[in-house]
mmCIF file of the N, C-alpha and C atoms, coordinates in Angstrom:
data_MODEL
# 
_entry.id   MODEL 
# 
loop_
_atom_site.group_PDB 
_atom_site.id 
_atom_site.type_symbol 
_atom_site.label_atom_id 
_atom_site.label_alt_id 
_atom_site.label_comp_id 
_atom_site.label_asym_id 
_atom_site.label_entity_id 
_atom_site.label_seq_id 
_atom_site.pdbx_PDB_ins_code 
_atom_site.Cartn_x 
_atom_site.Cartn_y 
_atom_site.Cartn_z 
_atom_site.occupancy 
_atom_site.B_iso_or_equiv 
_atom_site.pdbx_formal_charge 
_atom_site.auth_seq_id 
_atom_site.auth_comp_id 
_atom_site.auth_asym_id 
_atom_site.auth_atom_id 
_atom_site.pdbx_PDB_model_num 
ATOM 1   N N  . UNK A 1 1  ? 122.831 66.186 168.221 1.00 0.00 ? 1  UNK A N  1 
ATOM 2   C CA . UNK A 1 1  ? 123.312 65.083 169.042 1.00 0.00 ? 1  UNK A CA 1 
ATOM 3   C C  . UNK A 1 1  ? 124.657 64.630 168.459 1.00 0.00 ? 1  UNK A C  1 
ATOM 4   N N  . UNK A 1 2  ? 125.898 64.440 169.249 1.00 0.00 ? 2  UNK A N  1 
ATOM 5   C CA . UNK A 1 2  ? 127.034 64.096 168.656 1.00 0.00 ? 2  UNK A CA 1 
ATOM 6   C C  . UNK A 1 2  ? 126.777 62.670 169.036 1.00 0.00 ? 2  UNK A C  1 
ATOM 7   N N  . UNK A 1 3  ? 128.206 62.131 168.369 1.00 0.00 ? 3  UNK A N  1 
ATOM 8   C CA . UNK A 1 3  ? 128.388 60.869 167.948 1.00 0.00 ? 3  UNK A CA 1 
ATOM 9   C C  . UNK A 1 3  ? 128.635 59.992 169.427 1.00 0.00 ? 3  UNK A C  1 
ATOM 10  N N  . UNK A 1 4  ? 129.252 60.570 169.814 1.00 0.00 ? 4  UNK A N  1 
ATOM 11  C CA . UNK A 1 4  ? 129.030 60.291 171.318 1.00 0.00 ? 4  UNK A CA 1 
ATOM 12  C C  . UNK A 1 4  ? 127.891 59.478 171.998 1.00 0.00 ? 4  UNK A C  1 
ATOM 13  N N  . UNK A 1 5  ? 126.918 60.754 171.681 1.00 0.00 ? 5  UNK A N  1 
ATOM 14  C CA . UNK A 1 5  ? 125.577 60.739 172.268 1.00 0.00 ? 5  UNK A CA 1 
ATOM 15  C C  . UNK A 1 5  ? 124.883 59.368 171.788 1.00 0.00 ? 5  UNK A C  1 
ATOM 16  N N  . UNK A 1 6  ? 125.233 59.368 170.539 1.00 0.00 ? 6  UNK A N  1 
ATOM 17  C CA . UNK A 1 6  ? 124.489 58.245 169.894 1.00 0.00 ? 6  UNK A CA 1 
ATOM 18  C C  . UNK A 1 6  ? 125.001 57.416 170.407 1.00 0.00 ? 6  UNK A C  1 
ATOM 19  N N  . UNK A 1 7  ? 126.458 56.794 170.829 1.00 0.00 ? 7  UNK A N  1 
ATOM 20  C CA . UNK A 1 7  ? 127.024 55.498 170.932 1.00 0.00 ? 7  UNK A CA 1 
ATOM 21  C C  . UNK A 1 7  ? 126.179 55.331 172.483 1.00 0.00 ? 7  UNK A C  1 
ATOM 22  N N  . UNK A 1 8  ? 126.319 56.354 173.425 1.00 0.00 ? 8  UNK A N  1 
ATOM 23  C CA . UNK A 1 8  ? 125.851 55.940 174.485 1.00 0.00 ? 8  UNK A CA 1 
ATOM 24  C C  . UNK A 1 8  ? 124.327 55.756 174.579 1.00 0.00 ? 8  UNK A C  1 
ATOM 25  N N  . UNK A 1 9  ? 123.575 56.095 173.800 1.00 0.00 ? 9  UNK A N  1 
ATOM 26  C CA . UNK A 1 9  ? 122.429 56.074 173.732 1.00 0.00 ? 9  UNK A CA 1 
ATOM 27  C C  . UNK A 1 9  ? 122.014 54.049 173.304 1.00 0.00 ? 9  UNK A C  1 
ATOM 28  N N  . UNK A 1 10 ? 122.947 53.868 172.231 1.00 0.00 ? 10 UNK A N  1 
ATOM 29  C CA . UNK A 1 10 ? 123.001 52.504 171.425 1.00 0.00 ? 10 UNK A CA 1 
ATOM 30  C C  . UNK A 1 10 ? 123.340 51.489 172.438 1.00 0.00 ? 10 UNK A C  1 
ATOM 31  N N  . UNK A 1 11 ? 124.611 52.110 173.126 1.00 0.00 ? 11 UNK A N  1 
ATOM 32  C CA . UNK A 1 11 ? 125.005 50.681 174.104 1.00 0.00 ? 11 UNK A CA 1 
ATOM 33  C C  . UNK A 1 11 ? 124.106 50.285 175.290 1.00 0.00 ? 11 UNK A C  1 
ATOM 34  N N  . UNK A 1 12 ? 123.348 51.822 175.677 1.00 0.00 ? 12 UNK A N  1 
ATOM 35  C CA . UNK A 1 12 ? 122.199 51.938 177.219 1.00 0.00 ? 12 UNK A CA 1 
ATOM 36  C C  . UNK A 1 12 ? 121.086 51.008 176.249 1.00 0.00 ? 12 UNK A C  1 
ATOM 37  N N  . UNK A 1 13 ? 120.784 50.923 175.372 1.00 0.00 ? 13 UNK A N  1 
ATOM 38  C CA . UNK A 1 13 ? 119.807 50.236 174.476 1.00 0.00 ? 13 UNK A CA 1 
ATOM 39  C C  . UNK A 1 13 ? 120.094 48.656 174.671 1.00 0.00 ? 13 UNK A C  1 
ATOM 40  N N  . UNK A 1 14 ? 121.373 48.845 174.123 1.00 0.00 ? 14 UNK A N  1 
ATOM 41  C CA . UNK A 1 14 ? 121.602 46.792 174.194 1.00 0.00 ? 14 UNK A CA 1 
ATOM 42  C C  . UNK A 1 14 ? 121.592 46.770 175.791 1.00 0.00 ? 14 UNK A C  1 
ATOM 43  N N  . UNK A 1 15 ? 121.891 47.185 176.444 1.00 0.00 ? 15 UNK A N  1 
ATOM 44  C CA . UNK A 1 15 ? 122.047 46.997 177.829 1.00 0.00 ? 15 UNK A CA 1 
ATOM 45  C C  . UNK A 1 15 ? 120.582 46.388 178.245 1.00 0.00 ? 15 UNK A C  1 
ATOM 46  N N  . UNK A 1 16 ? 119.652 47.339 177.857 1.00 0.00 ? 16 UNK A N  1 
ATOM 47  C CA . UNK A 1 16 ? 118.236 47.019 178.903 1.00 0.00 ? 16 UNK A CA 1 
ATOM 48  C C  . UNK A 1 16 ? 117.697 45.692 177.956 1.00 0.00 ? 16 UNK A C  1 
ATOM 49  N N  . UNK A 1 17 ? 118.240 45.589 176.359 1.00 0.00 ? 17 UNK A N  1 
ATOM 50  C CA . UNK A 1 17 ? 117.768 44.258 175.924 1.00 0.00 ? 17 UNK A CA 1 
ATOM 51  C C  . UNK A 1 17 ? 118.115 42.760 176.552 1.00 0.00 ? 17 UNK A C  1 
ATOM 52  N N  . UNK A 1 18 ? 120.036 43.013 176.758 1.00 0.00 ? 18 UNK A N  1 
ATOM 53  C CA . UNK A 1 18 ? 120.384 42.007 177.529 1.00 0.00 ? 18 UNK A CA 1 
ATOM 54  C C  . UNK A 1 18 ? 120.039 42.161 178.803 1.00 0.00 ? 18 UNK A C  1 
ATOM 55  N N  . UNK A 1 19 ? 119.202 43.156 179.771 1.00 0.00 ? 19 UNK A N  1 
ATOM 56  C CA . UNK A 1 19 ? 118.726 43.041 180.695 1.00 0.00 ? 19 UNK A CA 1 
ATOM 57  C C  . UNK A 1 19 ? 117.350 42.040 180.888 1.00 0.00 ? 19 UNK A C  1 
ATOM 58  N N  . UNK A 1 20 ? 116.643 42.713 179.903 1.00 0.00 ? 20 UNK A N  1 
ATOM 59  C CA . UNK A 1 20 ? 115.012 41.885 179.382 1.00 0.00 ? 20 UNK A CA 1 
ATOM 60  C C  . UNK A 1 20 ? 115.734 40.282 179.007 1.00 0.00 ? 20 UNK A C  1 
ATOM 61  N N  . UNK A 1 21 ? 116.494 39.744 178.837 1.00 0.00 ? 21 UNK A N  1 
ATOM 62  C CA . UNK A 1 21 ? 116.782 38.492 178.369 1.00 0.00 ? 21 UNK A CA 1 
ATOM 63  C C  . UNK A 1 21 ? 117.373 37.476 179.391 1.00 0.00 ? 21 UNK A C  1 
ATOM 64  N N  . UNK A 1 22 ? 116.455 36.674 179.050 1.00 0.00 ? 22 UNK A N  1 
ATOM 65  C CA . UNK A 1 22 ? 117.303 35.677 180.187 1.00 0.00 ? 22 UNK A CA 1 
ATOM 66  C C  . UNK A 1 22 ? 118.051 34.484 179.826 1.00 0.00 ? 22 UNK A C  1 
ATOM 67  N N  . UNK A 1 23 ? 119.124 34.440 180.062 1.00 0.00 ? 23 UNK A N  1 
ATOM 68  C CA . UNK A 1 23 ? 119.787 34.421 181.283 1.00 0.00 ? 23 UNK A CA 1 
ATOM 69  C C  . UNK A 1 23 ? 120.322 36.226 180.858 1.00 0.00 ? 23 UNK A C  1 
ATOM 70  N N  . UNK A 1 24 ? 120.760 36.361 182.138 1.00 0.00 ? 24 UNK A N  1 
ATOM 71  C CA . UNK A 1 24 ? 121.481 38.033 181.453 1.00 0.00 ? 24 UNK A CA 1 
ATOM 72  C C  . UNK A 1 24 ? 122.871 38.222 181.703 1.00 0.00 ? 24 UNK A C  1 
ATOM 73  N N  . UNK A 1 25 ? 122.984 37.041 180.520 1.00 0.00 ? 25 UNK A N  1 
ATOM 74  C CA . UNK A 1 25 ? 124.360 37.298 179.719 1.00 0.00 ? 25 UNK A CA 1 
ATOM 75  C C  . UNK A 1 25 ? 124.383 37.444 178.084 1.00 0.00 ? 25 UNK A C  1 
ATOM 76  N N  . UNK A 1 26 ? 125.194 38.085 177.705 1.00 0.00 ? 26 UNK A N  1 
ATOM 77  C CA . UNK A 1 26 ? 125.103 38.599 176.358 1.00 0.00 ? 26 UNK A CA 1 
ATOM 78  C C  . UNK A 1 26 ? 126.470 38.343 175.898 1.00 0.00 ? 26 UNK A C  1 
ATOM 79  N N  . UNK A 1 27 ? 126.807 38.526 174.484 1.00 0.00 ? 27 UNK A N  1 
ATOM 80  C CA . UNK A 1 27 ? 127.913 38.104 174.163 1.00 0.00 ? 27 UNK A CA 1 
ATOM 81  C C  . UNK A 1 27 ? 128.339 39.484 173.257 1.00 0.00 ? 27 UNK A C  1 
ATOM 82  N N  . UNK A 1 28 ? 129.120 40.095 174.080 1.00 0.00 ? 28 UNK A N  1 
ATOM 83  C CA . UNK A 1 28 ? 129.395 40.892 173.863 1.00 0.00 ? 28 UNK A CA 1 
ATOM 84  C C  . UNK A 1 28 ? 130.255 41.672 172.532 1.00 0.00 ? 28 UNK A C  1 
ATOM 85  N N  . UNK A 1 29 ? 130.873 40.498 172.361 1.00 0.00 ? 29 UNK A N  1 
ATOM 86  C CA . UNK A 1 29 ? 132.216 40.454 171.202 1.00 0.00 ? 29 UNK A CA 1 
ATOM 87  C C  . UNK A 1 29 ? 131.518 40.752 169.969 1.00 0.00 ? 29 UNK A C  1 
ATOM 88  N N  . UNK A 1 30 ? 130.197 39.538 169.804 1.00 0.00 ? 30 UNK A N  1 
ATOM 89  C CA . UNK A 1 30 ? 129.347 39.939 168.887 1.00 0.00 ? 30 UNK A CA 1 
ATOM 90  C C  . UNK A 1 30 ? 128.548 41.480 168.431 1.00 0.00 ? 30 UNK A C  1 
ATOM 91  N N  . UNK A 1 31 ? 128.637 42.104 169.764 1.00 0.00 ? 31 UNK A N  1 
ATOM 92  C CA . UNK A 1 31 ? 127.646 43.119 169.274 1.00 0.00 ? 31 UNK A CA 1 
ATOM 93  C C  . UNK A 1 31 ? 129.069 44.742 168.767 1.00 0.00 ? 31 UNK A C  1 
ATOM 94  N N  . UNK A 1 32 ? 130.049 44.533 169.711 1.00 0.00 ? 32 UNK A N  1 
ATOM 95  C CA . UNK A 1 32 ? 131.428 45.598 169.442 1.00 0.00 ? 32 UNK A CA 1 
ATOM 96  C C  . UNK A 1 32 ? 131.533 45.554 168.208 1.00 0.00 ? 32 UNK A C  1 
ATOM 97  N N  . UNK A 1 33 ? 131.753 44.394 167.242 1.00 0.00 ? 33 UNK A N  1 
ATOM 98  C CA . UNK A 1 33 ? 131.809 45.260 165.949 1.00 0.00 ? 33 UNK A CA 1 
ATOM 99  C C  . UNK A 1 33 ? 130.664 45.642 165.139 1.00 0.00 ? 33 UNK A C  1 
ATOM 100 N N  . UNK A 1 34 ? 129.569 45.466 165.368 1.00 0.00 ? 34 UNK A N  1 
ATOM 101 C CA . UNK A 1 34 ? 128.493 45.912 164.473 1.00 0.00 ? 34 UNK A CA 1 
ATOM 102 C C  . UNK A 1 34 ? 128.426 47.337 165.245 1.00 0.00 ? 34 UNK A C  1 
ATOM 103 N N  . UNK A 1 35 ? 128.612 47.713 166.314 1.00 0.00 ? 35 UNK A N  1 
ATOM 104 C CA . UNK A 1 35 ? 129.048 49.120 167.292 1.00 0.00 ? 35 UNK A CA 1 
ATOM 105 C C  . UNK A 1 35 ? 129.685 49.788 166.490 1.00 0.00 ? 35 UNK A C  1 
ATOM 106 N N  . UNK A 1 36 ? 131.087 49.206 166.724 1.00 0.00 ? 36 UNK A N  1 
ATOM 107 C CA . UNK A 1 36 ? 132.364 50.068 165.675 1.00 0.00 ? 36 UNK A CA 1 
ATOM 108 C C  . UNK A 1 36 ? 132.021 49.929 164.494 1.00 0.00 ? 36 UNK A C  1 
ATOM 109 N N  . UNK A 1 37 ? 131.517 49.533 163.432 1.00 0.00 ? 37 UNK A N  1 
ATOM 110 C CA . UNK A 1 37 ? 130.666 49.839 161.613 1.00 0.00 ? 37 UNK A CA 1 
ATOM 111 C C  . UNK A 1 37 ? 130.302 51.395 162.219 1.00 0.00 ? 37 UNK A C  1 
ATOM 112 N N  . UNK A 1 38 ? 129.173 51.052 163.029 1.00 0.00 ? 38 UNK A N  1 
ATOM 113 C CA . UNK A 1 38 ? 128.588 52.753 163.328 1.00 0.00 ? 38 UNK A CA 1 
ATOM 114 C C  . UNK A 1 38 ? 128.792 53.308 163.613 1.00 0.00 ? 38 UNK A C  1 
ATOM 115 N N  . UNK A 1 39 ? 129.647 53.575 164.832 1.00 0.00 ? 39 UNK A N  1 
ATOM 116 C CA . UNK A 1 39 ? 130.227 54.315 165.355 1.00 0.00 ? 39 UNK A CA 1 
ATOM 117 C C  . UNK A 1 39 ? 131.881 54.644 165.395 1.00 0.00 ? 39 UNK A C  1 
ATOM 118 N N  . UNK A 1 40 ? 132.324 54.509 164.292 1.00 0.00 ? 40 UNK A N  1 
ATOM 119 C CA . UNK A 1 40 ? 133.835 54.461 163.483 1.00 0.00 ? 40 UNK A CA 1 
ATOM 120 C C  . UNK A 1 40 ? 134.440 55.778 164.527 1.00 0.00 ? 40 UNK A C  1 
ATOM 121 N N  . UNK A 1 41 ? 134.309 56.778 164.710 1.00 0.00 ? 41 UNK A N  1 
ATOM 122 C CA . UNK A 1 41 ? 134.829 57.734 165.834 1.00 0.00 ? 41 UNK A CA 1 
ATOM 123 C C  . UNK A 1 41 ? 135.580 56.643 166.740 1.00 0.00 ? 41 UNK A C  1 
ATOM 124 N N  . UNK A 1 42 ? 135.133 55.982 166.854 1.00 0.00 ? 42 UNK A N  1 
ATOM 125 C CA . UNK A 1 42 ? 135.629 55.361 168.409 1.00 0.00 ? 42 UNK A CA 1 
ATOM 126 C C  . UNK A 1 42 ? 136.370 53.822 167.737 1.00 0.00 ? 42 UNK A C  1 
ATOM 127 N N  . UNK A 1 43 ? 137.483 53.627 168.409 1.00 0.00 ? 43 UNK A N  1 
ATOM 128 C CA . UNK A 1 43 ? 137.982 51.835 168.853 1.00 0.00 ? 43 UNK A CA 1 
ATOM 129 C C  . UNK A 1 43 ? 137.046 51.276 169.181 1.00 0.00 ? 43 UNK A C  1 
ATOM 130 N N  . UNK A 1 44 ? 137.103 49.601 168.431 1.00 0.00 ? 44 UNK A N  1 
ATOM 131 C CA . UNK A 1 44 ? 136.705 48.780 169.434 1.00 0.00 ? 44 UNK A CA 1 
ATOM 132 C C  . UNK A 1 44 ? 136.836 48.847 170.764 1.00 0.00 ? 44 UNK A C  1 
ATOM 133 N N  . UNK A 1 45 ? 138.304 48.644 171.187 1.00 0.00 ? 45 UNK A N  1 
ATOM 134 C CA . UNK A 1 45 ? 138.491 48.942 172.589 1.00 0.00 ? 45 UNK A CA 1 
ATOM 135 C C  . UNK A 1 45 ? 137.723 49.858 173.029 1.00 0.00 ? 45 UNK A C  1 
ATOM 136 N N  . UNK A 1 46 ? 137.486 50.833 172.866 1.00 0.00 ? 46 UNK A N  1 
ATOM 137 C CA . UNK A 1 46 ? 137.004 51.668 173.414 1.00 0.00 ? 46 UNK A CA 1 
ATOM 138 C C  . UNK A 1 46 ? 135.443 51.696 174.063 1.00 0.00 ? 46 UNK A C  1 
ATOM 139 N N  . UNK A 1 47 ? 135.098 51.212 172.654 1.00 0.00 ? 47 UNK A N  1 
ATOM 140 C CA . UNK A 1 47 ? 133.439 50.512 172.897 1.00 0.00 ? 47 UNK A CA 1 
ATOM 141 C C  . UNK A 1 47 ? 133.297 50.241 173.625 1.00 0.00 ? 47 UNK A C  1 
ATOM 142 N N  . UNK A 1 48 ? 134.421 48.805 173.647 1.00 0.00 ? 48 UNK A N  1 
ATOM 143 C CA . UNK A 1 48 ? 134.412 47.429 174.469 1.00 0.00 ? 48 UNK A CA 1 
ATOM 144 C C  . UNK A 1 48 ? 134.726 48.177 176.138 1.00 0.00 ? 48 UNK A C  1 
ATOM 145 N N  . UNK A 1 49 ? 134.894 49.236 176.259 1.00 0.00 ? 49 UNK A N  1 
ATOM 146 C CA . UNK A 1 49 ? 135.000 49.706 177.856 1.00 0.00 ? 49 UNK A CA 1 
ATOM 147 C C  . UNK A 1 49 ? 133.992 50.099 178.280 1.00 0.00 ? 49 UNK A C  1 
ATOM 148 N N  . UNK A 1 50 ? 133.245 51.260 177.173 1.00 0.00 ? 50 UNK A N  1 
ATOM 149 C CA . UNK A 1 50 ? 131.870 51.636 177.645 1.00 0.00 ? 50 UNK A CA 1 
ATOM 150 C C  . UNK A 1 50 ? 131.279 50.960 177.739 1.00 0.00 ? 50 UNK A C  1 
ATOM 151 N N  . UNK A 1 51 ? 130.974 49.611 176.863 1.00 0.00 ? 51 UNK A N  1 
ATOM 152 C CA . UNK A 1 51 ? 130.010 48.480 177.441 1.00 0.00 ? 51 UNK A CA 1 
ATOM 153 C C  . UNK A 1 51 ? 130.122 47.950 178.665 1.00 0.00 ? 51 UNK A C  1 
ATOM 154 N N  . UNK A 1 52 ? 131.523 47.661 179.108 1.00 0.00 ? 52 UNK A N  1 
ATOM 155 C CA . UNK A 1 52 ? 131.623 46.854 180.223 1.00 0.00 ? 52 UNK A CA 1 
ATOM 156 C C  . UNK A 1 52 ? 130.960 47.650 181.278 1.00 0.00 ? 52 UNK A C  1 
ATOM 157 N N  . UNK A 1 53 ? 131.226 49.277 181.200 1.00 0.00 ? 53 UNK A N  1 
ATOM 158 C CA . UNK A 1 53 ? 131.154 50.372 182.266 1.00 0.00 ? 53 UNK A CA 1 
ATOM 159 C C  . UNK A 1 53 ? 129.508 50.101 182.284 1.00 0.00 ? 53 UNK A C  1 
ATOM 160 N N  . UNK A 1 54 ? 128.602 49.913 181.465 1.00 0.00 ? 54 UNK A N  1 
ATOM 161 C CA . UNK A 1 54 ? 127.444 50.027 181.460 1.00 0.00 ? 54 UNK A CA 1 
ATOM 162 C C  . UNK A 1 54 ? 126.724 48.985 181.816 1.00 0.00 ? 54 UNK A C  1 
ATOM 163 N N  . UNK A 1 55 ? 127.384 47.706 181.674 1.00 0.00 ? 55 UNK A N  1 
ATOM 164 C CA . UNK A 1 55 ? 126.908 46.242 181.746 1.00 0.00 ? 55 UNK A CA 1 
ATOM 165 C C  . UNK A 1 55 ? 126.788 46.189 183.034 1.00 0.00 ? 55 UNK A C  1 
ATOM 166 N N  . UNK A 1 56 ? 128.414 46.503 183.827 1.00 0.00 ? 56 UNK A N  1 
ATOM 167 C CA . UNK A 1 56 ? 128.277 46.665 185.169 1.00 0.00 ? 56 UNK A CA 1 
ATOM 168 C C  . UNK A 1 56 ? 127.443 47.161 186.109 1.00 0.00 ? 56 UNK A C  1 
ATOM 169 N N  . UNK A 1 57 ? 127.387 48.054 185.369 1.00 0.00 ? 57 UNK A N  1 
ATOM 170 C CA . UNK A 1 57 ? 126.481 49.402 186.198 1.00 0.00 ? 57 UNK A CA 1 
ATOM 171 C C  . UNK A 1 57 ? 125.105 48.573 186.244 1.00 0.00 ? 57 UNK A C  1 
ATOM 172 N N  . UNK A 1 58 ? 124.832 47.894 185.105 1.00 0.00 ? 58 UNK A N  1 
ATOM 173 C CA . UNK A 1 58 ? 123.444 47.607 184.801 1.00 0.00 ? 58 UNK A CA 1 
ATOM 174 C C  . UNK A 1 58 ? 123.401 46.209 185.893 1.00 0.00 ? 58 UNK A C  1 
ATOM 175 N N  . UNK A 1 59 ? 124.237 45.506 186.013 1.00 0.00 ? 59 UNK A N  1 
ATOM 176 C CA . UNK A 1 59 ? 124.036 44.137 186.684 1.00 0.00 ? 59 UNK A CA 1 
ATOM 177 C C  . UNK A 1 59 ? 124.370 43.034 186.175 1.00 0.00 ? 59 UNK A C  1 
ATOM 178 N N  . UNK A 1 60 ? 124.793 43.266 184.332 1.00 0.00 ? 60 UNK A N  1 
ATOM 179 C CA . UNK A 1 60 ? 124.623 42.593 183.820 1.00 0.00 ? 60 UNK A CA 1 
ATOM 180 C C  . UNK A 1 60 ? 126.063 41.620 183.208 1.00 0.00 ? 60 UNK A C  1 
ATOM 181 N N  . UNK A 1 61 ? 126.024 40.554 182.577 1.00 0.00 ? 61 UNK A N  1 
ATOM 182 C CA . UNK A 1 61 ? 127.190 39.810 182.423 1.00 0.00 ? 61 UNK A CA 1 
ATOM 183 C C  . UNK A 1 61 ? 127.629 39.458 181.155 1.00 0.00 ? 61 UNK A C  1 
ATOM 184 N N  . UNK A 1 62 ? 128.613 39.406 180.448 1.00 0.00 ? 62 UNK A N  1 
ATOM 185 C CA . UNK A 1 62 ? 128.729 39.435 179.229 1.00 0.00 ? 62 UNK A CA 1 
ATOM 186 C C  . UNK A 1 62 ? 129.929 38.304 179.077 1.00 0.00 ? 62 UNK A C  1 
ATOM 187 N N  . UNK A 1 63 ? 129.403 37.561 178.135 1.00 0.00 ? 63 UNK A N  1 
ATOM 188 C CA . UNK A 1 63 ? 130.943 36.291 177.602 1.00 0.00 ? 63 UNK A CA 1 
ATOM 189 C C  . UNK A 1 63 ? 131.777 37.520 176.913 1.00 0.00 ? 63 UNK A C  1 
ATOM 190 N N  . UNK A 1 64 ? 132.636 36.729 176.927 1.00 0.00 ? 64 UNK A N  1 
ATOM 191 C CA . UNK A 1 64 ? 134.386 37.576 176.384 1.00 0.00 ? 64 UNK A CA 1 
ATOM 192 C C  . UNK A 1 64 ? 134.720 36.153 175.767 1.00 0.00 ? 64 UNK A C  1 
ATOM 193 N N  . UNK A 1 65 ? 134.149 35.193 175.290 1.00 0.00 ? 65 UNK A N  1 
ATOM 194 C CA . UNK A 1 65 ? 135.484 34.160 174.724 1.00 0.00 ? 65 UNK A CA 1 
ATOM 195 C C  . UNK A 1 65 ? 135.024 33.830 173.317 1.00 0.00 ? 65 UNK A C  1 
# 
């Protein structure tokens, strides 16, 4: 499994947690850098896109401030 695999595997993970949680918003800022520690291959930014791509997808809403 590449590193890849794992990040998307990690972020589809927080996704269905901040799904299970209510209200379903999550704070996103918080979780990108404990992401990037693990997954150093990748930018924050970068993270921070796949999450959004996934949050969306999922329904879900995330603070940015």
């Amino acid at each position: 499994m590449t590193d890849d695999d794992r990040l998307n595997l990690e972020i589809n993970a927080q996704a269905k947690f901040a799904s299970d949680a209510l209200p379903k918003r999550t704070d996103v800022l918080k979780l990108v850098p404990a992401l990037a520690r693990e997954f150093p291959h990748r930018s924050s930014e970068q993270i921070m896109l796949k999450m959004k791509h996934v949050w969306k997808h999922s329904g879900l809403y995330w603070n940015a401030d």
